[in-house]
C-alpha positions, 0 to 999 in steps of 0.5 A: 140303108145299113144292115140293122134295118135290113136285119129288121125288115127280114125278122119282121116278114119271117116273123110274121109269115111263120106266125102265119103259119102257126096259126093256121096249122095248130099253136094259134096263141103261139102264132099270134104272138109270132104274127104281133111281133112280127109287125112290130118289127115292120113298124120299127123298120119303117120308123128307120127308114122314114129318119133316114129320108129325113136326114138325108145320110143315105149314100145311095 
């Protein structure tokens, strides 16, 4: 695993918790929107993760 999937899955998990928030303490569009991008950033890092085990280049 190389650093630009890490970067992915850090960014998804502190996007969605902080949209979390968001939405449970007032701005809840803003949060929302926070929460969404977070899980697009999950997706894309498991899209990452899946060619990866697919080619088999992971030095491990």
């Amino acid at each position: 695993m190389n650093g630009g999937t890490l970067a992915l899955m850090i960014t998804g998990l502190v996007g969605f918790g902080a949209g979390a928030y968001l939405a449970a303490t007032g701005s809840r569009e803003v949060g929302i929107v926070l929460m969404g991008g977070g899980l697009i950033f999950q997706v894309l890092t498991l899209r990452r993760l899946r060619a990866i085990k697919k080619d088999g280049s992971d030095a491990g």
